[in-house]
C-alpha positions, 0 to 999 in steps of 0.5 A: 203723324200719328198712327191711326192718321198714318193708316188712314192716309195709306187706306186712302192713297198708299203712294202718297207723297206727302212729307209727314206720311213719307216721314212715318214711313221711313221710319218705321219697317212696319209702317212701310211693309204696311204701305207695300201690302197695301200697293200689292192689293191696288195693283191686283184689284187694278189687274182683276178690273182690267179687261183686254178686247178679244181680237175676235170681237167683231166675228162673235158680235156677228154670230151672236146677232145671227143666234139671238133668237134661239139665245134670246130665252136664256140671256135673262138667268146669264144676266142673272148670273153675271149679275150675282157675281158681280157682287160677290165679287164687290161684296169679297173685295169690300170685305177683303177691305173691311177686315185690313181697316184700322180697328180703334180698340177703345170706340169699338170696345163700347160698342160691344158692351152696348150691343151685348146687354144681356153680358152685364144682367149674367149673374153667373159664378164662372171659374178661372179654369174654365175661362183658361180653356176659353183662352187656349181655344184661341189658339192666337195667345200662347200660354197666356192664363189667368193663374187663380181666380181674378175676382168674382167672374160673372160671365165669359164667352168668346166673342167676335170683335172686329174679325179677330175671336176675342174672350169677353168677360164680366167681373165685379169691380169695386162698386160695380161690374167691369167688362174686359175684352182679351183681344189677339195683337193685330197690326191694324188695331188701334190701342188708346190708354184711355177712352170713354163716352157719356156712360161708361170710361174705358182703359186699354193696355197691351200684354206679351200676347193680347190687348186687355180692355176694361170698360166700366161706370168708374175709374175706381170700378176700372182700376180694382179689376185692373189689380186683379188682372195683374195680380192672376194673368200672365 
């Protein structure tokens, strides 16, 4: 079982007793504190859903009977208010489950480029120095750098990808611009060695401290800044 069908199997049901699942698990202590994470979250959500009976509940419905005309002008705004918490409260847990998802690096790396045309139109000259101070503003990368200038950069921000504050970058490839995400190692990110769609080829590969992904029109565009980049980052 591979690891992007392994999480998925665990989003899904982490007491799973599936053969393959059980395999994955055993042999990998990631895999399993992943699983047992994943059961501590099932068990609080089950304890924040369950609602005991007051003992009391009969006299409160009988008081409540006996007050329901003077309360009858303000049960509109407490079912108002119950009702926006309600969904914070499901927005929160949704959310909570959106940001532990697995995340394919790849697919979401050509979403961005698409998302962020304007990236591709820059036609900036931006400084290895200036993109090390965008590095070290992570805080999530160490002493990682570039150490000269890697090519002619075009533009460099920092961006959001997946919940996790990435640098995203525009330099010249061979014949054309190549995009590179510098994304923080998390767990739940997903990492292909390849990938692509009808317009653009992807290819991703892991340093100490970050995942590199360069996506580009050609494999010669992708494979010239990938030199570059290994030529200028540590």
């Amino acid at each position: 079982m591979d690891e992007l069908t392994f999480r998925r199997q665990a989003y899904e049901d982490p007491n799973c007793q599936d053969a393959d699942f059980l395999a994955e698990m055993n042999d990998s202590p990631e895999q399993a504190a992943f699983v047992k994470d994943l059961k501590k979250l099932d068990n609080k959500l089950a304890r924040a859903l369950t609602i005991s009976v007051p003992e009391d509940l009969a006299a409160k419905l009988l008081l409540n009977q006996q007050l329901h005309q003077h309360q009858s002008q303000r049960k509109r705004s407490g079912f108002t208010l119950a009702l926006v918490a309600s969904v914070a409260f499901i927005a929160g847990i949704s959310f909570t489950l959106l940001r532990m998802a697995p995340v394919d690096l790849g697919q979401h790396a050509l979403a961005h480029v698409y998302h962020e045309t304007q990236a591709l139109k820059a036609d900036n000259h931006v400084d290895f120095s200036d993109v090390n101070v965008q590095l070290a503003s992570l805080g999530t990368l160490g002493d990682a750098q570039f150490t000269q200038q890697p090519g002619k950069v075009y533009y460099s921000t920092l961006c959001d990808f997946q919940g996790v504050q990435s640098l995203h970058l525009v330099m010249q490839g061979e014949h054309s611009k190549v995009t590179l995400f510098i994304v923080p190692i998390e767990h739940r990110m997903v990492l292909e060695a390849a990938f692509a769609d009808n317009q653009y080829k992807g290819s991703g590969f892991v340093t100490d401290n970050a995942y590199m992904l360069l996506v580009g029109e050609t494999s010669e565009d992708i494979n010239f800044a990938k030199k570059e980049i290994g030529q200028t980052f540590i």
